[in-house]
N, C-alpha and C positions, 0 to 999 in steps of 0.2 A: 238684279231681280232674284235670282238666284239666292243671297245671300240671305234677302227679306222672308224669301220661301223655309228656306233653314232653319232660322229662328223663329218664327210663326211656327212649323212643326214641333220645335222645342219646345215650344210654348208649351202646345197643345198634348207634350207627349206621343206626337209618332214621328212614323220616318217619314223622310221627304217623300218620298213614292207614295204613302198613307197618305200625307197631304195631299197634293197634287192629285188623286183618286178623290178627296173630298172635296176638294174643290171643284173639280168637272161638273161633280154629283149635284152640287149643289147650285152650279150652272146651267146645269140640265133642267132640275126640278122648277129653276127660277123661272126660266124661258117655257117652262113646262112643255119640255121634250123628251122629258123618262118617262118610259114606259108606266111606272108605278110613282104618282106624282106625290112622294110623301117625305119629308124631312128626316128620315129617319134611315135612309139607306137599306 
């Protein structure tokens, strides 16, 4: 799992921590549990 996260970061240009942070974000806003429900961080 790990590994897929790495390279999906790569992809995208950040670090894994960056990833994983957009990821949540974007888990959050899905299930629309953030506070500020907007794709944009």
């Amino acid at each position: 799992m790990m590994e897929a996260v790495e390279k999906w970061a790569a992809d995208d240009f950040r670090s894994i921590n960056g990833q994983l942070e957009w990821i949540i974000h974007k888990a959050l806003v899905d299930a629309k549990r953030s506070k500020k429900d907007t794709e944009n961080g």
